[in-house]
C-alpha positions as CSV (number, residue, x, y, z in Angstrom):
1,X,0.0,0.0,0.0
2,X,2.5,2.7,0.6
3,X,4.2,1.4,-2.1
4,X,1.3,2.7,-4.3
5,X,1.3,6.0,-2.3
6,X,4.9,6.8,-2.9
7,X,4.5,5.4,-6.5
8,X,1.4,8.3,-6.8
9,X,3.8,10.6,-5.0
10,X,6.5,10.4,-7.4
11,X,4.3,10.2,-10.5
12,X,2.8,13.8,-9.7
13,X,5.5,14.5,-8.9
14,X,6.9,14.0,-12.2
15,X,3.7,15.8,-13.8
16,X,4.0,19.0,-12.2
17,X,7.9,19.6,-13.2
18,X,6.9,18.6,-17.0
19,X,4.1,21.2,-16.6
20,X,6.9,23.8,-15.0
21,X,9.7,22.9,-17.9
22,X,6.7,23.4,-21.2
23,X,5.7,26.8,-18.6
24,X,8.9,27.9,-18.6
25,X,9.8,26.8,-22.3
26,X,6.5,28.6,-23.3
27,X,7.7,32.3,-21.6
28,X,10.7,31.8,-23.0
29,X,9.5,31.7,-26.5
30,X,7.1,34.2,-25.5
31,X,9.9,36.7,-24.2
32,X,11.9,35.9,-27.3
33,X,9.3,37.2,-29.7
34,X,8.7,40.0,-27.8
35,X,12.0,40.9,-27.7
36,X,12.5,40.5,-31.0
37,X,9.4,42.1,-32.8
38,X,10.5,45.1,-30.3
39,X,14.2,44.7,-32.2
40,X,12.5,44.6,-35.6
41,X,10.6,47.9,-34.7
42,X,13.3,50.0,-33.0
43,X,16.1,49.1,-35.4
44,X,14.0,49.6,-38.5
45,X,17.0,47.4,-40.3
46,X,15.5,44.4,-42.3
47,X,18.8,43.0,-43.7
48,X,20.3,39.6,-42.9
49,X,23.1,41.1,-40.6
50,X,20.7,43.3,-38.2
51,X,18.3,40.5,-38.3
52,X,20.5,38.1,-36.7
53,X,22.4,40.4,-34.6
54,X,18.6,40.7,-33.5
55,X,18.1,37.0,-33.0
56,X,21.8,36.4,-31.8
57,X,21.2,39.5,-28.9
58,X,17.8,38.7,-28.1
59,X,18.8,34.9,-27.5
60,X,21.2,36.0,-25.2
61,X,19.0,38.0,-23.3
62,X,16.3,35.7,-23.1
63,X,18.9,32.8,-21.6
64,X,20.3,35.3,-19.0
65,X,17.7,36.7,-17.8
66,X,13.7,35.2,-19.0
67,X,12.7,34.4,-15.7
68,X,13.0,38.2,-14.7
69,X,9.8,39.4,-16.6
70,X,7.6,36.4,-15.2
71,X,8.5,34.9,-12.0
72,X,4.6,33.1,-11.0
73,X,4.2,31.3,-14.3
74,X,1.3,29.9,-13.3
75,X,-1.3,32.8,-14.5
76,X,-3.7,32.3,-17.7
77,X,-2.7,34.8,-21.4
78,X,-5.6,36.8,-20.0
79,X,-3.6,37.9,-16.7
80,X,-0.7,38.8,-18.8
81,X,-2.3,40.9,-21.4
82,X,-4.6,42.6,-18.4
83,X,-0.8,43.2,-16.3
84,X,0.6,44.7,-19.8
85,X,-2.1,46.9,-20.6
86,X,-1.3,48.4,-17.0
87,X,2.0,48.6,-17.3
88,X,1.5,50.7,-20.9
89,X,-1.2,52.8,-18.2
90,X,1.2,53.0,-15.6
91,X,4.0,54.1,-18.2
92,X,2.3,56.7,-19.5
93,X,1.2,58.5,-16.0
94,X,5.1,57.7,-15.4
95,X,6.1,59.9,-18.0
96,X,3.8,62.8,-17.1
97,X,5.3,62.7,-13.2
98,X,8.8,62.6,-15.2
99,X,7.3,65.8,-16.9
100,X,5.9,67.6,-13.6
101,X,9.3,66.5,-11.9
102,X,11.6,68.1,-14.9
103,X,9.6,71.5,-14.1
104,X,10.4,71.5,-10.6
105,X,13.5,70.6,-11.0
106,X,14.6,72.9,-13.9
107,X,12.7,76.2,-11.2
108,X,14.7,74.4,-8.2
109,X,18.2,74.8,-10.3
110,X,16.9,78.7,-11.6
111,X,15.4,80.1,-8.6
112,X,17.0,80.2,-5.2
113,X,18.9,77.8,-3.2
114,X,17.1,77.7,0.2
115,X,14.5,75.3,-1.2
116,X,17.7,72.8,-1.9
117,X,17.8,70.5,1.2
118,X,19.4,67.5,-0.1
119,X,18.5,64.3,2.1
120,X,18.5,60.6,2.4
121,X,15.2,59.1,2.5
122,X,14.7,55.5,3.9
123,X,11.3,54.2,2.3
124,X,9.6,51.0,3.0
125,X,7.6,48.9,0.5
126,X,5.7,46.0,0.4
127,X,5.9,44.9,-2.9
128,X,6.3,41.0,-3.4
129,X,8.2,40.5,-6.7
130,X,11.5,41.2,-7.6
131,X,10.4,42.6,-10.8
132,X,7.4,45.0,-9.2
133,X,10.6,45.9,-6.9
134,X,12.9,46.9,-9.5
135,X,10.3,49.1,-11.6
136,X,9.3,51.0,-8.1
137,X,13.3,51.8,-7.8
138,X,13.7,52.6,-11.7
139,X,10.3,54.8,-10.9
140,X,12.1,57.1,-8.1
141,X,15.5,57.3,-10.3
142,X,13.5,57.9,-13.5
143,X,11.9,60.6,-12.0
144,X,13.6,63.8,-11.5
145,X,14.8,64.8,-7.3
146,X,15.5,61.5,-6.9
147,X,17.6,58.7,-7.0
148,X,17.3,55.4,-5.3
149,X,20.9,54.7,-4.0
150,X,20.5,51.2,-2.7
151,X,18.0,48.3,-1.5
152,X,18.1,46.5,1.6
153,X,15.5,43.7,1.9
154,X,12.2,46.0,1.0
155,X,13.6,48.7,2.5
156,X,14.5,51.6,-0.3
157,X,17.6,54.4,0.6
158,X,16.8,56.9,-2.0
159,X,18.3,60.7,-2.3
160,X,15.7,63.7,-2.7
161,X,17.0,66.8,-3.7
162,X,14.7,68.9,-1.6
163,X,11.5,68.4,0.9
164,X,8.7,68.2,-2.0
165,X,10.5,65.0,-3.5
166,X,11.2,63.7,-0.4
167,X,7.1,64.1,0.5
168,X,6.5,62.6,-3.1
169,X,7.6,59.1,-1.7
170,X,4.0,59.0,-0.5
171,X,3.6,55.3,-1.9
172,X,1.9,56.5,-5.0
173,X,4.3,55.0,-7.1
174,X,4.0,51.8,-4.9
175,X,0.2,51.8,-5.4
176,X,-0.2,52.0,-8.7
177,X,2.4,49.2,-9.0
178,X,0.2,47.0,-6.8
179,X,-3.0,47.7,-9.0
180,X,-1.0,46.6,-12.2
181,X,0.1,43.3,-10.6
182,X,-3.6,43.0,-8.6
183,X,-4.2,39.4,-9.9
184,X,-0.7,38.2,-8.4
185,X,-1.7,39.7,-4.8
186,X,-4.8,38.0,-5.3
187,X,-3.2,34.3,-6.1
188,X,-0.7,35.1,-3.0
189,X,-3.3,35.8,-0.5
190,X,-5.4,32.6,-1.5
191,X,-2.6,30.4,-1.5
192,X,-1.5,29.2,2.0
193,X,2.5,29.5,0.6
């Protein structure tokens, strides 16, 4: 009897890593064509040598570093097209805060320097992916007055040029990251791992 039991143990066992290797075969593929149609369009070269510098580079990339972009494999095509459409959302409203930054900046740098009060900010998020992470830190250094410096753990050391970008670390950012990525913080909190 626990013969069978171990025998059933295994077997699954052996399912669910053959369902992880086609997942993870499947974003890779997926990644690569993305990567690639985005090479097509940016380089508007069509010729046999750009092509495969394109397919040479993006192979590269896609070996070193696939399992950046996707780390839960386990959501549906409809997740990942609803988490891209946010991200084109949140990347636009990231460009405008880029915009409103560059004008308080440019009025910090021709006006007076009493408003300069340069400063180290220590900012705590609660972000669960790496990725989400890493787009919250490009945010603050993208955006002009600040620069994140380093990451401890989920705790963020960033420099502010003055009080108003140091009080624009408000979570904001952080928020609208969160609602992009909704569906994973809903799989996390019904899972018991």
């Amino acid at each position: 009897m626990s013969m069978s039991v171990a025998h059933i143990g295994t077997a699954s066992r052996h399912i669910l890593m053959a369902q992880s290797t086609s997942n993870t075969k499947f974003y890779r593929i997926f990644v690569f064509v993305l990567l690639m149609v985005i090479w097509v369009v940016l380089s508007g070269f069509f010729d046999v040598f750009h092509l495969s510098l394109g397919l040479i580079s993006c192979a590269i990339v896609v070996w070193l570093s696939s399992d950046l972009l996707f780390e839960n494999r386990h959501h549906r095509l409809n997740v990942r097209i609803k988490q891209a459409f946010g991200l084109f959302a949140y990347s636009i409203w990231m460009i405008g805060q880029i915009i409103l930054s560059n004008i308080y900046v440019l009025r910090l740098a021709l006006g007076s320097t009493e408003k300069l009060e340069p400063q180290i900010v220590r900012y705590k998020c609660s972000l669960n992916t790496d990725f989400q992470r890493f787009l919250l830190a490009n945010s603050i250094t993208l955006t002009p007055g600040t620069v994140t410096i380093k990451i401890i753990g989920d705790t963020y050391y960033v420099h502010a040029i003055s009080d108003e970008t140091a009080n624009g670390l408000d979570g904001t950012m952080e928020r609208r990251i969160k609602k992009v990525f909704a569906d994973e913080y809903k799989t996390s909190k019904e899972s018991p791992a």
